[in-house]
N, C-alpha and C positions, 0 to 999 in steps of 0.2 A: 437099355430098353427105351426106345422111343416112346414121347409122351402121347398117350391116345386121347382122343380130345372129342365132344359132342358138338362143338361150335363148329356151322356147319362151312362159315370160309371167312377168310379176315374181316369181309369186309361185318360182318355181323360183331365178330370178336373188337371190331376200331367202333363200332358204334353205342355196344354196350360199354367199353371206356371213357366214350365222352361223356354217356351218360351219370354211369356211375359216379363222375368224379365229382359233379354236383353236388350229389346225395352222401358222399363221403367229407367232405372239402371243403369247405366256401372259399378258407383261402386260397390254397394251391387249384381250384376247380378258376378261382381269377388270374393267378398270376400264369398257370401253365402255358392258357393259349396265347402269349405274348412272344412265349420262344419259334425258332423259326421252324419251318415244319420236319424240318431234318432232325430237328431234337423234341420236337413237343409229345410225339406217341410217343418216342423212348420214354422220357422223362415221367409222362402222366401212367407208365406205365408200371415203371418203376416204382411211384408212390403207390400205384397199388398193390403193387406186389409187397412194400412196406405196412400197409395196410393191414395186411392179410396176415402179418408177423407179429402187427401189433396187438389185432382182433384174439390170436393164438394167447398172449402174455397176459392181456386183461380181462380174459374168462375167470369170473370168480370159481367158478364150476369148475375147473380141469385141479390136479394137484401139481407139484409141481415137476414131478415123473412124467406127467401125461405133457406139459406142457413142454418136455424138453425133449419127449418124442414126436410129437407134431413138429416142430420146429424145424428138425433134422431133417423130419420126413419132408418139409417143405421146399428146405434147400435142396434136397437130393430131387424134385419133379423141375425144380432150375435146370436143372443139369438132362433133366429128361430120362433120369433113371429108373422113375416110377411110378404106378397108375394114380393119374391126378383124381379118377374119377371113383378112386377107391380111397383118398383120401376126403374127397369131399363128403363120402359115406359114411364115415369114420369121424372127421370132424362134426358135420354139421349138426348132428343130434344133442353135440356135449355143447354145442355155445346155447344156452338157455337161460343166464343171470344176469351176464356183463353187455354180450353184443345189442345193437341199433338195427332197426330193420333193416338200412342199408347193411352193415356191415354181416349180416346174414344173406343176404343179397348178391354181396361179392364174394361172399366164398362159396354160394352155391353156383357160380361161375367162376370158380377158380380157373376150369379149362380156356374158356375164355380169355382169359389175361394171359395163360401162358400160350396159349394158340400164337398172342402177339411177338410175347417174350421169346420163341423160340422162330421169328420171321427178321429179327434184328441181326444185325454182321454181327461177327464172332468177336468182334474189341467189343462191340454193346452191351450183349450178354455176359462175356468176363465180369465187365465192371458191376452189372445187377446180379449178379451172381455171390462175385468179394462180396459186396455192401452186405446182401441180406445171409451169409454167412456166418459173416462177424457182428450183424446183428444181434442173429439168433443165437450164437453162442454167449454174447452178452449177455442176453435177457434173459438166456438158462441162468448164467451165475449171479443175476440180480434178484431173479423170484425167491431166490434161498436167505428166510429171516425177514424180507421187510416189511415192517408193521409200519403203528404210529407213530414208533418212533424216529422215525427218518431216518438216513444213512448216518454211519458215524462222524464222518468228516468231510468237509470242502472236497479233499482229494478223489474220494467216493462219487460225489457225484459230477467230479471232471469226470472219471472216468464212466461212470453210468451215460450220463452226457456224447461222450465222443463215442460210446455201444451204439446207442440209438436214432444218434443225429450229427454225429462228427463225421462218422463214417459215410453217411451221407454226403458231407460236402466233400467228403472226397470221392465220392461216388461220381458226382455230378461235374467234379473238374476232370476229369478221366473222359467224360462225356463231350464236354467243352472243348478241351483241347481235340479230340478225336474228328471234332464236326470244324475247328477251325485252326488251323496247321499254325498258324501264326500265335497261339498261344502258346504252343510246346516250349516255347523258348523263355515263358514265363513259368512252364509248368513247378519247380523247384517252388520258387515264392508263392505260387496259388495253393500248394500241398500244404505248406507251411502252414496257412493262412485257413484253409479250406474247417477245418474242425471247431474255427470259431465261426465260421459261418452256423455251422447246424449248433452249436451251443447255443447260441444266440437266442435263434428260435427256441430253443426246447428248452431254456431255462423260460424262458419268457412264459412258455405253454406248463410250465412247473409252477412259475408263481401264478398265472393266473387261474389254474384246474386243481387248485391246493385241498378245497373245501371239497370240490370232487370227487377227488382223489380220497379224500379220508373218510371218506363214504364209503365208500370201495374198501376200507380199513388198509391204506398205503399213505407214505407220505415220504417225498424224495427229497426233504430240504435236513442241511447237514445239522446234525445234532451239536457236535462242534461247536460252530458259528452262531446258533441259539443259545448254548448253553452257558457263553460267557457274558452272555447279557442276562444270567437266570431265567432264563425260560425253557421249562421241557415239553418238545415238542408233542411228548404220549397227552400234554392238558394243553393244548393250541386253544383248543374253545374256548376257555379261561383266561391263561395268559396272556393274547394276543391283548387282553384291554388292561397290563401292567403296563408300567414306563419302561422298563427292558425290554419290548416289541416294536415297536417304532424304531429305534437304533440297529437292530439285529435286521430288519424287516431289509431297510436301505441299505447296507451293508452286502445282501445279495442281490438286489438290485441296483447296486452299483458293481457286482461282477456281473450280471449280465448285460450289464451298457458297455464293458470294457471288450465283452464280446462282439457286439454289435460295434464298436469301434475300429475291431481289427475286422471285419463281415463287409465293413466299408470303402474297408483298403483293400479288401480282397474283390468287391466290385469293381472296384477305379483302376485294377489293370486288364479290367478287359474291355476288346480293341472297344475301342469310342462310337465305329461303326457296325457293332453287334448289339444296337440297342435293345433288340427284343430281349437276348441275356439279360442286360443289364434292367431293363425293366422288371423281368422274373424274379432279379433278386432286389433290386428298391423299394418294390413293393413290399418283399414279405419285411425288410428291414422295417421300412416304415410303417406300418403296422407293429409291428415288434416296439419299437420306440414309441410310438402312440398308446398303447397298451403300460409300459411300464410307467409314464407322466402320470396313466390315469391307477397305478397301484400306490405312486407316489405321494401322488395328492387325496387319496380317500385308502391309508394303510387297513384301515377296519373294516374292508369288503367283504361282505358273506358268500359274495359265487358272482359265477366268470361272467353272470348278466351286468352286472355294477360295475365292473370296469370295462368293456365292451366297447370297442374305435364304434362312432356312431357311423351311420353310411355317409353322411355329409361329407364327413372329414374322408373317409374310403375315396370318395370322389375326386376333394382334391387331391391326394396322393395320387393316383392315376392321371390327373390332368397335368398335373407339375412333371412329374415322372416323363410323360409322352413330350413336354416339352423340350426338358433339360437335359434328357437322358445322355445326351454325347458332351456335356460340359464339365466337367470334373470341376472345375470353381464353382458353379450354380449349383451342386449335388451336392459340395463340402458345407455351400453355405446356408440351403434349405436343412441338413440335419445337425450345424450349427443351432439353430434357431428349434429347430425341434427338438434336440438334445437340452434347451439349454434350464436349467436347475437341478438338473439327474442327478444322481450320486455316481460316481466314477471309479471301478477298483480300474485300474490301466493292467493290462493282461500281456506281457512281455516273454519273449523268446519263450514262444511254444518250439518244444523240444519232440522232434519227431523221432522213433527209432528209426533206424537201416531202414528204406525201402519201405517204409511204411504201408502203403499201402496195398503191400501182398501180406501183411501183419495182423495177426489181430490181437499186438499188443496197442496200448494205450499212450497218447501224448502227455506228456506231464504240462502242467501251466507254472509262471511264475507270476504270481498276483501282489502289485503293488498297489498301496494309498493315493489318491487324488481327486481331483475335487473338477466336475464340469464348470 
């Protein structure tokens, strides 16, 4: 069944996502419009359509039956199977604890976004289609159990990790290659590579919306990795000012620098002269790295306003970035210099299965010791 829609023609549906994306975004609302215009509405619109999955999973209000019925039902209006304008009837009433006015905003223009979603070639839509799939099938099987006390183990939240944001950079090199033929011949290594890109970011956005998040009564860092420093994550408030939280703290912040290490290499092969790409992801890396220096250097942060990239420093990333963008030695040696005191786990032969990305199984990592 084709999706029936109130938006009255694209050009309204392109205007409420540029909007929106502001009001959703600060970062990806800066880094989007750098890609070139052949990928920027896909991409800006795919984050919202990401958005709109995630808005679904952090409604304290829905349980978790309801939350894996929206979900499905979401995927299936991708596909243009079913009335968008019955699901936004349906949703919008139950987001009343968690969502942002924006994010009530975008899903009362759900039609909207997919108005655009289904205006894209048929490889576009595949690929926003897989992503928020095996999204939302992740994020059914993560709502079951998580408290305070954080997932069990490291492996846990790879894999929660590549549900929510792996899939993502695989979403986006599918994208990539598609809008520039001259990468398909990299595409094997960018696949590879692609899951630590969105780790990157989303560990980053785990440690820095920790206090947030346990607000919300969730908490997605491994119990694991806490616990052999003695710290149980259910008394974070407490713990954190024992001498076993500094140790444990950097510990995952030295596997998310190992990600952004490989998020690196996975910028540096694309072509030299697709710098808007390459800007899209520089940015959000450096921001990512700027963010972790400031968890590093003040571990005892109460909320995500205390470690916040100031706009100064926003600034110069963007002016360095527009400069360098096509030099791979000036890009190695600005996040040289920005990396440099980090804690380092080095993040080795990510293991994809078969064809991955028609999968919604999960990459395994191999996490070694080292030191920036």
């Amino acid at each position: 069944m084709p999706v029936m829609t109130n938006a009255s023609n694209l050009s309204e549906a392109t205007e409420f996502q540029d909007h929106i994306l502001g009001s959703v975004s600060r970062t990806f609302a800066l880094t989007i419009p750098q890609l070139p215009n052949g990928l920027s509405h896909v991409i800006g619109n795919a984050y919202l359509l990401c958005r709109i999955a995630d808005t679904i999973e952090d409604e304290a209000a829905l349980d978790t039956e309801r939350k894996a019925y929206f979900q499905r039902y979401f995927s299936d209006l991708i596909l243009g199977k079913r009335d968008v304008i019955e699901f936004i009837d349906k949703l919008q009433p139950l987001l009343h604890k968690s969502a942002s006015a924006a994010e009530l905003e975008l899903v009362r223009n759900t039609d909207k976004v997919l108005l655009l979603t289904h205006s894209f070639t048929r490889g576009q839509q595949q690929a926003l289609y897989h992503c928020i799939s095996v999204m939302s099938r992740g994020m059914s099987r993560f709502q079951q159990g998580i408290d305070l006390n954080g997932l069990p183990a490291m492996s846990d939240l790879d894999e929660y990790c590549y549900f929510v944001a792996g899939v993502v950079g695989e979403m986006l090199t599918d994208l990539f290659c598609q809008y520039d033929q001259r990468m398909q011949g990299k595409r094997m290594k960018l696949m590879q590579l692609a899951p630590s890109f969105g780790q990157a970011l989303q560990m980053t956005n785990i440690l820095k919306d920790v206090w947030d998040d346990r607000e919300r009564g969730v908490c997605w860092w491994p119990q694991e990795l806490f616990a052999e420093h003695g710290i149980d994550l259910q008394h974070l408030e407490t713990q954190r000012k024992t001498n076993g939280f500094p140790p444990a703290l950097e510990k995952l912040v030295g596997i998310a620098h190992g990600h952004i290490q490989n998020a690196l290499q996975y910028t540096l092969l694309i072509p030299r002269s697709q710098s808007g790409i390459r800007n899209f992801c520089l940015w959000s890396l450096a921001l990512a790295v700027l963010t972790l220096q400031n968890i590093h250097r003040n571990p005892l942060y109460q909320n995500a306003q205390e470690i916040k990239v100031k706009r100064q420093r926003v600034r110069q990333i963007i002016a360095l970035s527009k400069v360098f963008a096509r030099s791979n030695l000036a890009i190695r040696g600005l996040f040289r210099r920005a990396r440099k005191g980090l804690p380092l786990q080095t993040i080795e032969g990510i293991k994809l299965p078969t064809d991955n990305y028609h999968s919604s199984q999960t990459p395994a990592t191999a996490v070694n010791s080292a030191r920036a």
